[in-house]
N, C-alpha and C positions, 0 to 999 in steps of 0.2 A: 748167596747174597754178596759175599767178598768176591766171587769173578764179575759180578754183574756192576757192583762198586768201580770195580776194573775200567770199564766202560763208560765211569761214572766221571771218570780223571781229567777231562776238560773244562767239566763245570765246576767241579771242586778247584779246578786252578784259576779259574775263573770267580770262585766263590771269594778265594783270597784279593781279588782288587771290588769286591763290594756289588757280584753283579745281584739281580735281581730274587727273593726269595733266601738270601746269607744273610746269616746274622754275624757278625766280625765282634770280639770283644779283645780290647786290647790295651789292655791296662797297668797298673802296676801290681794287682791281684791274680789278673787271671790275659790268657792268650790263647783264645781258638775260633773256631769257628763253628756254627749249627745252621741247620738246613731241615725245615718242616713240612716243605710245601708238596704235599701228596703227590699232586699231578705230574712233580719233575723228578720225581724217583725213580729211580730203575723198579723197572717191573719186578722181580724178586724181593726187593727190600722192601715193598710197599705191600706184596702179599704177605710179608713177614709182619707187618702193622696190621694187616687188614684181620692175621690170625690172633695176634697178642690183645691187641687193643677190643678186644668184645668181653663183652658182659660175663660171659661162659669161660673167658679164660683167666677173668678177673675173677669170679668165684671161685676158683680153682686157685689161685694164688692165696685168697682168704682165707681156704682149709689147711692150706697149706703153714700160715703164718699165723692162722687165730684171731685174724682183723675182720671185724663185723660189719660186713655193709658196705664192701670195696668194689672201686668202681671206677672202668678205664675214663684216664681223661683224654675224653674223643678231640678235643681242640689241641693235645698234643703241645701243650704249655710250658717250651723252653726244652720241647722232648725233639724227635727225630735223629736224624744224623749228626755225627758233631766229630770234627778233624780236630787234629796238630800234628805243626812240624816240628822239622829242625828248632829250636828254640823254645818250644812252645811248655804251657805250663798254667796249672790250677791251683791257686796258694789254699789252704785246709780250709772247707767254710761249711756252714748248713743252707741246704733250700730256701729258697721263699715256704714258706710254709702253708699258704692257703690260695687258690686257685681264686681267679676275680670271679668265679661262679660262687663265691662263700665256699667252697668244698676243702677238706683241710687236704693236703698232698702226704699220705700214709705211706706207700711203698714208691721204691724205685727200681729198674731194671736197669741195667746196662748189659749189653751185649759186642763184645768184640769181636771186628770182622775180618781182621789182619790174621792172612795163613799164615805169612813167613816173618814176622815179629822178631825181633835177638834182643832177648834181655839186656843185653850189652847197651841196647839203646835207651834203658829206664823206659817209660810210659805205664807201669805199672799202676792200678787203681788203688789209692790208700785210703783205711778209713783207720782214724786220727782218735786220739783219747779226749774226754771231754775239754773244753775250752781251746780245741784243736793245739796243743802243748808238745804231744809226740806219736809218733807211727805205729800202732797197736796191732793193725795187718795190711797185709802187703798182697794185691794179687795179680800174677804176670798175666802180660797179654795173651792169650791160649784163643786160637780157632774157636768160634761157637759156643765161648764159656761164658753164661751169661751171672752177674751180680747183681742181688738181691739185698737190699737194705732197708728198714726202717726210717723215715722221717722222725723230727723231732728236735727236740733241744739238746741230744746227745750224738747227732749223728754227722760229726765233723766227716768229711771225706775228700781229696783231691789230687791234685796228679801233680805234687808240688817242685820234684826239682825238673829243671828247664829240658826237656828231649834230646837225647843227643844221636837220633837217626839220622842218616845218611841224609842230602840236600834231595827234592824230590818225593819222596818218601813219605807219608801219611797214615800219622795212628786214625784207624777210622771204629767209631763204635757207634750201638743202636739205643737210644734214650726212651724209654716209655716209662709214665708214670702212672701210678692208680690214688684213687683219692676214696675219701668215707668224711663221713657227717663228721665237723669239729667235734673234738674231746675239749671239755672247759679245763680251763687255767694255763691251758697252751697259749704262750707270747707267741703275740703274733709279729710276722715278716713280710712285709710288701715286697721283698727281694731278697737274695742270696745275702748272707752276714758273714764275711770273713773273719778269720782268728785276730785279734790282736796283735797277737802275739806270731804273726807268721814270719817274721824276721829274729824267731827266738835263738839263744845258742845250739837248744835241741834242732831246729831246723838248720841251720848253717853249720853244725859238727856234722848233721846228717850226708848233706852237700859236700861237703869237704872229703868226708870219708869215701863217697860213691867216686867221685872225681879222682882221689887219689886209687882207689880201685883201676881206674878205666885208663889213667897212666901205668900201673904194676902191669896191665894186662897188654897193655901196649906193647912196653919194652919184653916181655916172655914171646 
């Protein structure tokens, strides 16, 4: 899937001036970009959908996690491929929480497709303590490592300080979600809720410390 992504680097550079089937988000929350559209995928990436995304692999995730009734979401809702560069950056938030089919959004996958990734460059997946406040895990870009996470009102997660890979360069990973019948008293979200508090000092010491890192390692 990452050599075939390889291949993919026209339209992804493409994707960043807004061509057709990209979705650009560019805010002062979040900066990247996603890519749904089945038929413009590389051939490998979309068999990688065509295996995840069924029924059979969805129930297999259920055993796995103890979620009753899970079930891929075939329309791929805010799922598929999803870039950042140089710059780029996710402030700590929760999901939308329910699919416009009523279905509530229970699991998520992520999949990253970068071979040669250098920590050095952050892009790291984080998922955040409740009220998104501070960084509880941390997990490096690794070939074919894919993350599994719970929806919900405690499931802050995002890729919050700003990328600092080479110009060129692109964090690429695989988004697929699975969904199950609403649970009651779950608030509901028409859209992704960012932290309040994502400009907190925990977040900006966080910043501060990685960056003074990345100067120590500089001058060694």
């Amino acid at each position: 899937a990452s050599r075939s992504l390889d291949s993919f680097e026209p339209a992804i550079t493409a994707g960043s001036q807004g061509s057709a089937g990209w979705v650009q988000y560019d805010g002062p929350f979040e900066r990247k970009r996603s890519f749904n559209v089945l038929a413009g995928m590389p051939d490998a990436v979309r068999h990688c959908i065509y295996e995840w995304n069924t029924q059979t692999f969805a129930s297999q995730l259920g055993e796995l996690t103890g979620i009753v009734g899970l079930r891929p979401d075939e329309k791929m809702w805010g799922g598929g491929i999803h870039i950042m560069g140089r710059g780029d950056f996710l402030l700590p938030h929760l999901d939308h929480s329910h699919n416009p089919n009523g279905l509530e959004r229970r699991l998520s996958m992520i999949v990253f497709l970068n071979e040669n990734w250098s920590d050095s460059w952050g892009g790291a997946f984080e998922l955040w303590s409740n009220a998104g406040q501070w960084p509880i895990k941390r997990v490096p870009m690794r070939f074919n490592r894919a993350v599994l996470f719970e929806g919900g009102i405690t499931a802050w997660h995002g890729v919050p300080i700003p990328i600092d890979c080479p110009e060129g360069t692109i964090r690429k990973t695989l988004a697929l979600y699975y969904l199950a019948s609403p649970r009651e008293g779950l608030p509901f979200r028409a859209r992704a809720q960012f932290a309040v508090n994502s400009a907190s000092p925990g977040l900006i010491e966080e910043a501060n410390r990685r960056a003074g890192m990345r100067e120590e390692n500089a001058r060694t």
